[in-house]
N, C-alpha and C positions, 0 to 999 in steps of 0.2 A: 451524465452520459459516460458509458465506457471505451476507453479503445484500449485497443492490443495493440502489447508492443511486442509480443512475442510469434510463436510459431504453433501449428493445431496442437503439436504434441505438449509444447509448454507456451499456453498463452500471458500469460506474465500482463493481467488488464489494472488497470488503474480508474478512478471516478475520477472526473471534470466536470466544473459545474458545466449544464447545459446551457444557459444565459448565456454563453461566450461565444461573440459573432462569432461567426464562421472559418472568416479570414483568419482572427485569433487561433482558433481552433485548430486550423491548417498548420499555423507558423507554431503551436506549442507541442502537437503531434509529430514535428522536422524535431525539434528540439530536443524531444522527449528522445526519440529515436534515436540521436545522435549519440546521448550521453547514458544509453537506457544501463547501460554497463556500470554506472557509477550510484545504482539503485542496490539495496539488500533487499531481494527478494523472499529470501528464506532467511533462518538464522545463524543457516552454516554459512550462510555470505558476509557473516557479519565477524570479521575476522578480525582476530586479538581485542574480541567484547565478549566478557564470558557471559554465556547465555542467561546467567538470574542477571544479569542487568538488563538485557534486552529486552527478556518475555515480563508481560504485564500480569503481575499475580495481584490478586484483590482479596484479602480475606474479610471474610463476613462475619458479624458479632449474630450469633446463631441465640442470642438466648432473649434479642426484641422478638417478638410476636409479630408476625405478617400481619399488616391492615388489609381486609378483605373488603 
């Protein structure tokens, strides 16, 4: 399940499982809400992390053959 914590122009949504009564659901969407500020949404928010530590780079060994 997604909810937004943000606004139409910048909705800033997050995944929660959907199993999670309701009531939970309620009280971690307050929760969320409260503290949504203490989230990196981007990587410019992620401040004094120089950005190769942040972004996840994967390199690929190009020279196995794809099993089709």
């Amino acid at each position: 399940m997604k909810i937004k914590l943000g606004t139409k122009d910048n909705p800033q949504m997050i995944k929660v499982n959907a199993q999670l009564a309701q009531e939970n659901m309620n009280l971690l969407k307050e929760l969320l809400m409260e503290y949504k500020d203490a989230f990196a949404w981007t990587y410019k928010d992620l401040k004094g992390i120089p950005p190769k530590l942040a972004q996840d780079c994967n390199e690929l060994d190009t020279s196995i053959p794809l099993a089709h």
